[in-house]
FIVODREN-585488 format. One record per residue (C-alpha): x, y, z; residue number from 1; chain; residue in three letters. Coordinates in pm, 1 decimal. Each point is the difference from the previous one (the first is absolute). Layout:
X_Y_Z_NUM_A_ALA .
...
***
This chain:
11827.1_4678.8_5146.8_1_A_UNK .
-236.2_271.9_164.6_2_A_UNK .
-325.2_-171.7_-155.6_3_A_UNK .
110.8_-344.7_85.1_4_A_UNK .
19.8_77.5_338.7_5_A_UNK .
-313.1_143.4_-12.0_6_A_UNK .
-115.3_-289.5_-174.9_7_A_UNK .
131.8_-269.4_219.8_8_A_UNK .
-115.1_128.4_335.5_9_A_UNK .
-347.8_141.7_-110.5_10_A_UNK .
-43.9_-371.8_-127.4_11_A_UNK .
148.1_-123.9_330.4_12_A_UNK .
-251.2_234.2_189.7_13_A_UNK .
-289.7_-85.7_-209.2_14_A_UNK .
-4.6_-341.2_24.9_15_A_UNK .
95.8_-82.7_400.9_16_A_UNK .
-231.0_3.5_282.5_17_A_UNK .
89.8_-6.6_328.3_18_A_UNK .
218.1_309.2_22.3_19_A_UNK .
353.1_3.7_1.6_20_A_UNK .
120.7_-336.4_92.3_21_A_UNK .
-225.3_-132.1_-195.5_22_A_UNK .
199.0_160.6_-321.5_23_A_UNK .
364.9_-130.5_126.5_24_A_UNK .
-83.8_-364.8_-207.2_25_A_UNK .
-124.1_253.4_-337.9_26_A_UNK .
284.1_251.5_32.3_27_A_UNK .
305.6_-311.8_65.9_28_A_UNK .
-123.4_-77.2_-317.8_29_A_UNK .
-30.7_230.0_-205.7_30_A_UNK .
306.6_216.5_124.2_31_A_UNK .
204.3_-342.5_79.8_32_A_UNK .
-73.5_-244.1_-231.9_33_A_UNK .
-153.8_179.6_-314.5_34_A_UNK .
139.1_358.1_-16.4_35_A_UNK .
350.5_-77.4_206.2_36_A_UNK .
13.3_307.3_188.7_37_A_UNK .
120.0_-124.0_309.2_38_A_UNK .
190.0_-377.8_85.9_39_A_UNK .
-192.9_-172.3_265.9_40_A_UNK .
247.1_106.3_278.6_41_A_UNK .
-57.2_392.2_-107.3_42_A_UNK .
-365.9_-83.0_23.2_43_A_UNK .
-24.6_-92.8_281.9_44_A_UNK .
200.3_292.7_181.3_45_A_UNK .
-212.3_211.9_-209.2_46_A_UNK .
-295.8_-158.9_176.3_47_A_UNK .
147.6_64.6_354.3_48_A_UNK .
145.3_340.9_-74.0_49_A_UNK .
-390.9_77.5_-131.7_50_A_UNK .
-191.3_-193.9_310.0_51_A_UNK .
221.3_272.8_219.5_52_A_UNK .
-93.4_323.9_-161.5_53_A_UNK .
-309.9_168.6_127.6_54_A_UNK .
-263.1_-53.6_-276.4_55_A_UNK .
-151.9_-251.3_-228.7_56_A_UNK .
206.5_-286.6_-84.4_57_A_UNK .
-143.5_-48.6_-334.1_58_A_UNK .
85.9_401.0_-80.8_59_A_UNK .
344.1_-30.9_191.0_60_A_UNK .
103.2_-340.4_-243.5_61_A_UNK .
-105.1_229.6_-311.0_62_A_UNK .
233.6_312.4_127.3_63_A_UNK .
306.3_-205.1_59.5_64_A_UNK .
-31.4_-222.0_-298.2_65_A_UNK .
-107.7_328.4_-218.7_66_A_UNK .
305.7_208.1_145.5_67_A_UNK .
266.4_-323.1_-99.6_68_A_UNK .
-136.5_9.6_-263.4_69_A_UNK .
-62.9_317.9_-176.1_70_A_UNK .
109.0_270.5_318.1_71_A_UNK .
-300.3_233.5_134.7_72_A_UNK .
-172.0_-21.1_-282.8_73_A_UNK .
-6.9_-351.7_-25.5_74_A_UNK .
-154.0_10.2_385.7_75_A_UNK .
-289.2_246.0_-121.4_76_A_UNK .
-56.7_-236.4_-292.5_77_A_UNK .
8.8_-322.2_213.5_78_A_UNK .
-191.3_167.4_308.0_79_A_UNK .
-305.1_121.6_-230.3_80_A_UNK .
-36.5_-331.4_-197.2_81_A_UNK .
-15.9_-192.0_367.2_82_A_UNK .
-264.4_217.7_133.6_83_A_UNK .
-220.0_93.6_-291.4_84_A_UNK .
-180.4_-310.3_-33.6_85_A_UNK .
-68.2_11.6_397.5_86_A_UNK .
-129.5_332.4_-40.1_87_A_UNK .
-241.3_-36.7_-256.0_88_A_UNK .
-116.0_-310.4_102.3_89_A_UNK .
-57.2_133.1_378.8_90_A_UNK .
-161.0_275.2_-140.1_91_A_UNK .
-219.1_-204.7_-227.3_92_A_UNK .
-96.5_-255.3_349.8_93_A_UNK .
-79.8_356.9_167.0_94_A_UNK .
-222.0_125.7_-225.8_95_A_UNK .
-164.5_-328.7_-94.3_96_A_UNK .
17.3_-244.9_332.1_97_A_UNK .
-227.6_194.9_224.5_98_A_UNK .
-301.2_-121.6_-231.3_99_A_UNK .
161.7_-337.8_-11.4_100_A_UNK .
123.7_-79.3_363.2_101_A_UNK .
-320.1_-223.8_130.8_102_A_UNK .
-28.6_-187.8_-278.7_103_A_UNK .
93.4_-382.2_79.4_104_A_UNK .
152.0_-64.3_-312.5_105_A_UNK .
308.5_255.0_67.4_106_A_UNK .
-1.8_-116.1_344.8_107_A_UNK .
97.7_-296.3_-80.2_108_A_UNK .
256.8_149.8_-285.9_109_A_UNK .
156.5_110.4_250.5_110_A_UNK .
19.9_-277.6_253.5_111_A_UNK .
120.4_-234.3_-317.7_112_A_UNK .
263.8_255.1_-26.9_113_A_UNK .
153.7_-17.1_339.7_114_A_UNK .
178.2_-344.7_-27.3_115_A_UNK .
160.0_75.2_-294.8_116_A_UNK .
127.1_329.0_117.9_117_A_UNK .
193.6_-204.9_326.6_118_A_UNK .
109.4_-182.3_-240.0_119_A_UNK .
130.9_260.5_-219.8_120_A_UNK .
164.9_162.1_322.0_121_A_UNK .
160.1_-390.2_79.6_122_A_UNK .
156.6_-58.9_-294.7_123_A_UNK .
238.4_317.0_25.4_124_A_UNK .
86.6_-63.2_347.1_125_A_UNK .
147.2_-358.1_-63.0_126_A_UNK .
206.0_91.3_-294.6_127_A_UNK .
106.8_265.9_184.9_128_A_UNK .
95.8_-180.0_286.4_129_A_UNK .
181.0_-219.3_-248.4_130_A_UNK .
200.6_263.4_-149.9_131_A_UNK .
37.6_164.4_330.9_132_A_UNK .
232.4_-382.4_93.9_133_A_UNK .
-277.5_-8.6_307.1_134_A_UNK .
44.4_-372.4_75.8_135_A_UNK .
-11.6_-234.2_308.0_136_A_UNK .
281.9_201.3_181.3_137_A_UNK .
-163.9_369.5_-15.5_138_A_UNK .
-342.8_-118.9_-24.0_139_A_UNK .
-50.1_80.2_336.7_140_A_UNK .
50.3_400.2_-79.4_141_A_UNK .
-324.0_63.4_-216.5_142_A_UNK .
-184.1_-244.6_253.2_143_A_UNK .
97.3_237.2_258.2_144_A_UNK .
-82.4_301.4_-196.7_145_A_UNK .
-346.0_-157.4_-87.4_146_A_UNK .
-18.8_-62.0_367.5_147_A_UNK .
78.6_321.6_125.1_148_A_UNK .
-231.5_192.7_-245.9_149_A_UNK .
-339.6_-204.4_-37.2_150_A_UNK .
50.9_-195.7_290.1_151_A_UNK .
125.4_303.6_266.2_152_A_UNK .
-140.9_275.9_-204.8_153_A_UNK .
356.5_162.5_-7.5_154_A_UNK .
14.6_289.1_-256.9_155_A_UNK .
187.5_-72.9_-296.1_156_A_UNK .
177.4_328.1_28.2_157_A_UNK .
212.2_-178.2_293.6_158_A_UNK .
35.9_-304.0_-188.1_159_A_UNK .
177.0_173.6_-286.3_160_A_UNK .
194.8_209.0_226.7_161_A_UNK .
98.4_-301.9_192.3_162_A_UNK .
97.8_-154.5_-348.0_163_A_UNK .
219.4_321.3_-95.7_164_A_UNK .
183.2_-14.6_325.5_165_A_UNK .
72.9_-370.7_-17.2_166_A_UNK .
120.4_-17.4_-354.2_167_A_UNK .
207.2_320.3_90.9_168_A_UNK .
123.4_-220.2_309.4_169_A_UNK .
88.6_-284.7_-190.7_170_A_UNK .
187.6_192.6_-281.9_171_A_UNK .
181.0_125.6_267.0_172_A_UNK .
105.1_-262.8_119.3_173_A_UNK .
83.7_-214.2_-310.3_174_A_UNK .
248.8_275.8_-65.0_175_A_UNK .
170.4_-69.5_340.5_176_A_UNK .
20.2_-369.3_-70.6_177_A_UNK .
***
């Protein structure tokens, strides 16, 4: 179990650009559909209990599918096989790039890249929106969070806060009722 968790996020890490939403379309499937780790619905709170811990999301995915999986040592397993592949290729760009950063060809590499990568980002939000039942009644909610963030340049600290006290508020009062 240790080396498969290893296994399946070094190979998730290896082969995603764009950072950690980028990997949510790579790691549904392999720890949803291929490996069945997780049901969709436990996926998806896995996602939103990892987006609010401090840290990478990428490395926070790997520690609380590792720990359901095999405990603390199933965390350490998951967490190294994430961030390995980042590490050795960053290290690899940083001791190569510098002699390669003018040149026009990797220029453009790069620029190609960029679509895809919004793309790659896209993809996870929809399906979670989907899973998340965000339809034309609550729509308006992410709008508004989109809003307030980009639009207002409100920090996303008070956004989640704001979140935490209105889901408290409504639990509340769905009890009452």
């Amino acid at each position: 179990m240790l080396f498969s968790l290893f296994y399946t996020f070094a190979k998730i890490g290896l082969f995603t650009l764009g950072g950690g939403y980028a990997m949510l379309p790579l790691m549904e499937q392999e720890i949803v559909e291929k490996r069945a780790w997780l049901s969709r619905t436990e996926f998806l709170d896995t996602v939103a209990l990892a987006q609010s811990a401090p840290g990478i999301l990428a490395i926070n995915m790997a520690i609380l599918v590792g720990y359901q999986r095999a405990n603390v040592r199933g965390s350490i397993f998951a967490a190294l096989g994430a961030a390995l592949p980042s590490f050795i290729i960053i290290l690899l760009i940083a001791v190569f790039f510098h002699n390669y950063q003018q040149n026009p060809v990797i220029n453009r590499i790069f620029k190609g890249v960029r679509p895809a990568v919004v793309a790659l980002i896209a993809v996870p939000v929809f399906r979670l929106a989907r899973a998340a039942d965000i339809g034309w009644k609550n729509v308006w909610l992410p709008i508004t969070v989109v809003g307030l963030v980009w639009g207002l340049h409100v920090s996303p600290i008070y956004v989640v806060l704001a979140a935490i006290a209105g889901g408290f508020w409504w639990a509340v009062r769905r009890e009452r009722v």
